[in-house]
C-alpha positions, -999 to 999 in steps of 0.1 A, spaced: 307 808 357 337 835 368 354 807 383 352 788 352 362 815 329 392 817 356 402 778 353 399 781 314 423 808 309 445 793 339 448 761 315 446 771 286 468 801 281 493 795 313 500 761 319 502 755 281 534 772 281 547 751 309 562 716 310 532 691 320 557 666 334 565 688 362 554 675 393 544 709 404 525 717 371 506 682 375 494 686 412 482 720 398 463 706 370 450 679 392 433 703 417 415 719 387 401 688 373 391 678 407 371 718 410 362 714 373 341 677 380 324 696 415 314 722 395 298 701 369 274 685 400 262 715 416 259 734 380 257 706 355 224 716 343 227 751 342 223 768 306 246 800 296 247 823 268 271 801 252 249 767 257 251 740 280 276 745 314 276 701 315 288 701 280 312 728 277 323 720 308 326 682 299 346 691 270 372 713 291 378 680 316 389 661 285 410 687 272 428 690 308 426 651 311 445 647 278 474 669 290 474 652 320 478 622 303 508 635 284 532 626 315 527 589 314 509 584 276 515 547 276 494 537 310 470 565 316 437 557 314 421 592 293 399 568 270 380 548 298 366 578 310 350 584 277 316 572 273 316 567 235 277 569 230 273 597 249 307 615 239 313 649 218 334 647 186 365 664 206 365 640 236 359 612 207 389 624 189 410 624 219 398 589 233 405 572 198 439 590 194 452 573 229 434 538 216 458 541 187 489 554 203 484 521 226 477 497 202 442 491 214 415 473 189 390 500 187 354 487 201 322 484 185 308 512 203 339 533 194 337 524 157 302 533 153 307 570 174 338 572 153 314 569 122 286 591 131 302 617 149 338 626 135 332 614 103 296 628 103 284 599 81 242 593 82 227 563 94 194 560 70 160 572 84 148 537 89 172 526 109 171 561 135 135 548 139 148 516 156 186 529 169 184 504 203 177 473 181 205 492 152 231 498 181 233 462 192 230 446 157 258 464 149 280 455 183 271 419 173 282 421 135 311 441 142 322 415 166 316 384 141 337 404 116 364 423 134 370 403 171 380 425 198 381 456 169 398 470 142 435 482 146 442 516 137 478 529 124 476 566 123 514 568 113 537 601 134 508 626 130 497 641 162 463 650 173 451 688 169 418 698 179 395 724 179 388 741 213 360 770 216 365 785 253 337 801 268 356 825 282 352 853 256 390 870 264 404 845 240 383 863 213 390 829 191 390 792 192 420 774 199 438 746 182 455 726 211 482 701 197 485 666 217 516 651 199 512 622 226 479 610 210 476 599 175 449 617 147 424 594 138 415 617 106 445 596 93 431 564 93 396 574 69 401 541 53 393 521 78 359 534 74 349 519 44 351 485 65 329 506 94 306 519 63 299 480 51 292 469 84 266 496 89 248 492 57 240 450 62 226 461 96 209 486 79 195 461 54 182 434 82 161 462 99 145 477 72 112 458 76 113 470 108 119 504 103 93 509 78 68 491 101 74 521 126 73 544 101 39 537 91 29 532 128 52 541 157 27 526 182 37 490 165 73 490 187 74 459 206 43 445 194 43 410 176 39 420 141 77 441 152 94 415 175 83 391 140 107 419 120 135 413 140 168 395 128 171 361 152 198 373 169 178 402 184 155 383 197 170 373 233 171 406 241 141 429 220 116 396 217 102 407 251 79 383 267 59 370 230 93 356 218 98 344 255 65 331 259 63 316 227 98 298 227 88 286 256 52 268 242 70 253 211 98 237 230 69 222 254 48 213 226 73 195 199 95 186 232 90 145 219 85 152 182 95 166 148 58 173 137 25 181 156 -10 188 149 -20 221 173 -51 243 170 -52 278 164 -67 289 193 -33 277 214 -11 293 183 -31 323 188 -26 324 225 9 337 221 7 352 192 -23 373 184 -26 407 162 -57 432 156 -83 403 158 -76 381 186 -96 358 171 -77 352 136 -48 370 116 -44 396 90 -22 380 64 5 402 70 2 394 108 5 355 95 37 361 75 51 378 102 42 349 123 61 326 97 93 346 96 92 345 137 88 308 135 116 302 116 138 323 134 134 303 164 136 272 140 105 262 137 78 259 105 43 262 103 16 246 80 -5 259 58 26 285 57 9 320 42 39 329 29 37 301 1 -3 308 -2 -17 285 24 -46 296 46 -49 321 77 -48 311 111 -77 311 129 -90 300 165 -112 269 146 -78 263 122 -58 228 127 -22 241 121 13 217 113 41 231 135 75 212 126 110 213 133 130 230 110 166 210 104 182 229 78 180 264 59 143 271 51 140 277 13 123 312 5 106 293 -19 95 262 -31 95 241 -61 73 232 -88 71 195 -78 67 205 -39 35 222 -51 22 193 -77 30 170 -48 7 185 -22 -24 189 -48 -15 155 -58 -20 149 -20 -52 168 -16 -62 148 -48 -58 114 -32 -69 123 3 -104 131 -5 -108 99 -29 -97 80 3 -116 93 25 -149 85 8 -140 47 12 -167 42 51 -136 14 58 -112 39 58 -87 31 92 -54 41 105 -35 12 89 -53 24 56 -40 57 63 -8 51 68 -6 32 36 -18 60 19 4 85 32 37 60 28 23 60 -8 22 96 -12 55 103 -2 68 80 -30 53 98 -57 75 122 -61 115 130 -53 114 161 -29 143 182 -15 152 172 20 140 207 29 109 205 9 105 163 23 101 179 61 74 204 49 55 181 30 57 154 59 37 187 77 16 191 53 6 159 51 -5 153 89 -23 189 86 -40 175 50 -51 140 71 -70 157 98 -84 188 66 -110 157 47 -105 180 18 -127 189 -8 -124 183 -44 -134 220 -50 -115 253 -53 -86 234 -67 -86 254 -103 -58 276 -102 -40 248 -84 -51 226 -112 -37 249 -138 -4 251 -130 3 218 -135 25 205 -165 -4 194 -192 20 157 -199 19 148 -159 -18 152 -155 -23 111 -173 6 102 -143 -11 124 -117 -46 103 -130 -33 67 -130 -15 73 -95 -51 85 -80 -65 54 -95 -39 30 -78 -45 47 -45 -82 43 -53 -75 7 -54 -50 1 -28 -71 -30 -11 -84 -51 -45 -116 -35 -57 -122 4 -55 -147 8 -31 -179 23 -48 -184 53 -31 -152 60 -43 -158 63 -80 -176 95 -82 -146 113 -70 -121 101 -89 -142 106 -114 -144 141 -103 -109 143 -99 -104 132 -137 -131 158 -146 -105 186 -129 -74 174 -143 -97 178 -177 -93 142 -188 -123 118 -196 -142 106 -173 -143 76 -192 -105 71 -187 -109 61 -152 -123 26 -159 -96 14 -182 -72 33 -155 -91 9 -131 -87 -20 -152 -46 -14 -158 -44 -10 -119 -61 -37 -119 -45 -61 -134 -7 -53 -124 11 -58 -93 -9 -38 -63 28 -20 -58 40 -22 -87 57 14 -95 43 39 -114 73 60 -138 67 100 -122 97 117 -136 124 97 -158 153 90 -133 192 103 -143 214 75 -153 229 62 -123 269 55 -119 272 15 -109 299 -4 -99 302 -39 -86 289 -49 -48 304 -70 -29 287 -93 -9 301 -95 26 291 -122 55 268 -104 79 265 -114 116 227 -116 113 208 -145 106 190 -140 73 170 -167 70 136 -154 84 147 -121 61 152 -145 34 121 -153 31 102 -122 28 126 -108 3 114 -143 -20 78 -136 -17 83 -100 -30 102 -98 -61 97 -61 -59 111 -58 -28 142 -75 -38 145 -53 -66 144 -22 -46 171 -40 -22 190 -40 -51 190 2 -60 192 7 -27 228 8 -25 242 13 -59 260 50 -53 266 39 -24 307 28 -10 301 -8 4 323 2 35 297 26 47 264 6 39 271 -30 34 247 -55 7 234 -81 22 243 -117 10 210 -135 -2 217 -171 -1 200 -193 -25 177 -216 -5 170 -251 -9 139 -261 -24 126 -273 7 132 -239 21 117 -225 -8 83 -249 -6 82 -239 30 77 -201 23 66 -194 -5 33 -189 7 48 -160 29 24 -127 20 41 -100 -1 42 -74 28 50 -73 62 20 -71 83 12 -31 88 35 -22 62 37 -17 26 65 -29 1 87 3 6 82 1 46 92 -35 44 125 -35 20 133 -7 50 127 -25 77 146 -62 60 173 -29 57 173 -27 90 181 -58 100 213 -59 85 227 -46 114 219 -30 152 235 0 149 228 30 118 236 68 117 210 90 95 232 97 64 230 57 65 193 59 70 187 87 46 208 66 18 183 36 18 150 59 26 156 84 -6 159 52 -37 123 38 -16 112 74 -18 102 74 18 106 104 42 134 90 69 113 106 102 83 94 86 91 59 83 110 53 115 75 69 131 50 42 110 78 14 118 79 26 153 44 26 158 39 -10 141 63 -14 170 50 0 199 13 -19 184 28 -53 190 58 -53 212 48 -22 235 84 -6 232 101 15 200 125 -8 170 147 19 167 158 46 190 184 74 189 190 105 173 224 108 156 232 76 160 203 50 159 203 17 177 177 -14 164 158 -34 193 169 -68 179 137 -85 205 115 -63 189 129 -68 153 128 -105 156 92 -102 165 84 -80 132 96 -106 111 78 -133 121 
């Protein structure tokens, strides 16, 4: 330490008086940085009376760095050999004051050391419980906000600091002037733009920081790694975020929706119980999903059931924004669903093509958000595979708008009805289903008989639709032969009519109305025995797929025009028309993803 106490007062009491940009003065100064940094390995973690030789002595090599740095201010490299993170206030002040006297942007890592250390501002307690994950959060906002860094203009003041010596025949601290190096103290404003970035990456890991403050041991575990914000999770989701990224890009690698079991789910993602989750386990599983950009149904966030390893599960492509939460109508919608599902599935001929009708019908009973359209589509495969109940459905029950229960009735009773006749066996629960939605039983046979005796598709009023802005159509020549399309549209005149809405909003340039010639009466005799439908599909599937054939090529805004007046989900109906497809011509009608391209083969072969 003697020889220490010797290169302190050396320094600091006579070369101070000196000129530093005598060559003489500098080759002096350089030999005692060079003994100061040798000391510091053989005695760096020796402790003294007055603390730490490493820091102390640290804090000296800055002090003779920065005069040193005096002779050439502009191109001497003082602040790169300042580790920020690891730096005292002194060696912080000094580093920043050469950043501003060179113009430099000031880093992330300097910003935030700049923070907590000179200005002595407090990150919160729940973020000091998680600083790794708060350290690079803030890196990442800071650089979204400020670029390279913030720019600091400190104005002529020069940088005085503080300097304690150990030797004690000072008898005083020192205040060492650098006029080379600007005073950051000057620029305190600056820190109110520091301070706002600090406190939204305090706000994104609060659920985390609480989580390890009720349980430390929970770092790195799934229900934590769920906590994280998505842009943490490359590099603090560990292997379950690896693993699991992994396993949903495998599994949904050729689809939007699929049906998976628990046990796989739980594979990759298990908590206390390997065998099922805690609800807050499943939520936290939810919020993980959706970071990656996936969704899950029954969702527990919005009520649905736990996972378990005997659980079927929905996992879907998200496309947008996930809502935090969902409406009314999404809710009525997927009781409604429940509703109709079990009627169905008493009916012993119940087959795919009957269940595909009854889903296409299901998503027309309602207008959904696009967001809440994708979820339901989920919902819907999960619900198929359920066979649901007509129990526990009370509270469910109950929050439906007293006025659509008679709509919610009369829509079970078409569904129940679907082929002709209602099959027997289905009576009793849409009976039971009119006994829940507290109407009369008896209601259901004059429901039956109304059904009955109207169009099989004709469309039921759900909600009152908003006036809709017209204008006139044109009705330009298409390159398509029609007359096969003709046809069809004459044996439905509901399909024509929906041909009609479909493109009312709609600027003709972008989606064009077909021209229906009026046929001859021969032409007329010759098909007007055609069947309403198109084999396999229902009305709303066919005026889709006549759509379609207007011509080969269609982008999705096109798509999603026609699908929404039909009240069809687009990726649900390109999947049934695609699967009709696949049934008779063994290869897809439409293919693409931004931009979709119609098999014409394969169309022609639809229509016949």
């Amino acid at each position: 330490m003697a020889v220490f106490y010797g290169l302190e007062r050396r320094v600091l009491y006579d070369l101070l008086k000196t000129d530093f940009k005598n060559a003489s003065v500098l080759q002096e100064l350089d030999h005692i940085i060079t003994e100061v940094e040798q000391l510091l390995d053989l005695y760096g973690d020796r402790q003294s009376a007055a603390g730490s030789f490493a820091h102390k002595a640290a804090m000296f090599l800055t002090i003779c760095r920065a005069l040193r740095s005096s002779n050439s201010p502009n191109n001497d490299p003082l602040a790169d050999t300042i580790c920020p993170t690891e730096a005292s206030s002194l060696s912080l002040q000094i580093g920043l004051g050469q950043k501003i006297r060179q113009s430099q942007p000031i880093a992330a890592d300097w910003a935030l050391a700049w923070y907590t250390k000179i200005a002595k501002k407090q990150l919160r307690l729940v973020v000091t419980r998680c600083l790794d994950e708060f350290q690079t959060l803030f890196n990442i906002r800071y650089e979204q906000r400020f670029g390279k860094g913030i720019k600091l203009d400190a104005g002529q003041t020069s940088l005085r600091v503080e300097y304690l010596p150990t030797n004690h025949s000072f008898g005083r601290s020192l205040w060492l002037k650098f006029s080379h190096l600007a005073d950051v103290n000057q620029c305190a404003g600056k820190l109110f733009q520091i301070s706002e970035v600090v406190e939204a990456c305090t706000i994104e890991l609060e659920p985390l920081g609480r989580l390890l403050g009720r349980d430390p041991k929970a770092a790195k575990t799934p229900a934590a790694i769920a906590l994280l914000p998505a842009v943490l999770l490359p590099t603090h989701g560990g292997k379950f975020a690896h693993n699991l990224q992994q396993w949903l890009t495998q599994t949904l690698s050729d689809a939007q929706t699929r049906l998976v079991t628990g046990a796989e789910l739980l594979q990759y993602w298990s908590g206390a119980n390997p065998e099922k989750l805690t609800k807050l386990e499943a939520i936290g599983l939810s919020k993980f999903l959706e970071q990656l950009g996936y969704g899950i149904e029954p969702d527990p966030r919005f009520g649905g059931a736990l996972p378990t390893i005997q659980t079927k599960i929905a996992l879907f492509r998200l496309s947008g924004q996930n809502p935090e939460s969902l409406s009314s109508e999404y809710f009525e919608t997927t009781l409604v669903a429940h509703l109709a599902i079990a009627i169905v599935n008493s009916d012993p001929a119940l087959n795919s093509q009957k269940q595909h009708n009854l889903e296409s019908r299901l998503t027309t009973f309602t207008t959904l958000k696009s967001s809440e359209q994708q979820r339901f589509y989920a919902h819907l495969k999960w619900l198929t595979q359920q066979k649901p109940a007509l129990r526990n459905l009370k509270t469910r029950i109950d929050a439906v708008n007293p006025d659509r229960k008679p709509t919610i009735a009369r829509f079970l009773a078409q569904i129940a009805t679907a082929d002709g006749q209602p099959h027997p066996k289905a009576i009793q629960p849409l009976e039971k289903a009119y006994s829940l939605l507290g109407l009369a039983t008896q209601t259901v046979y004059s429901d039956l008989h109304d059904v009955a005796t109207t169009a099989l598709y004709e469309p039921i009023t759900v909600r009152n639709a908003a006036p809709m802005r017209g204008h006139s159509l044109p009705s330009p020549d298409l390159a398509l032969d029609m007359t096969l399309v003709q046809s069809k549209l004459e044996a439905s005149q509901e399909i024509a009519h929906l041909l009609a809405e479909i493109f009312v909003d709609e600027d003709p340039s972008i989606v064009p109305q077909p021209a229906i010639p009026q046929p001859s009466e021969h032409k007329t005799s010759e098909h007007k025995t055609s069947d309403h439908k198109i084999p396999g599909l229902d009305a709303a599937h066919t005026a889709f797929l006549l759509t379609l054939a207007q011509q080969t090529t269609w982008t999705r805004p096109q798509l999603m025009t026609i699908a929404t007046p039909l009240n069809l989900m687009l990726d649900g109906a390109l999947e049934l028309i695609n699967e009709l497809a696949f049934d008779r011509c063994n290869e897809p009608l439409i293919e693409g993803d931004n931009s979709l391209d119609v098999n014409a083969e394969v169309l022609q072969e639809l229509l016949r």
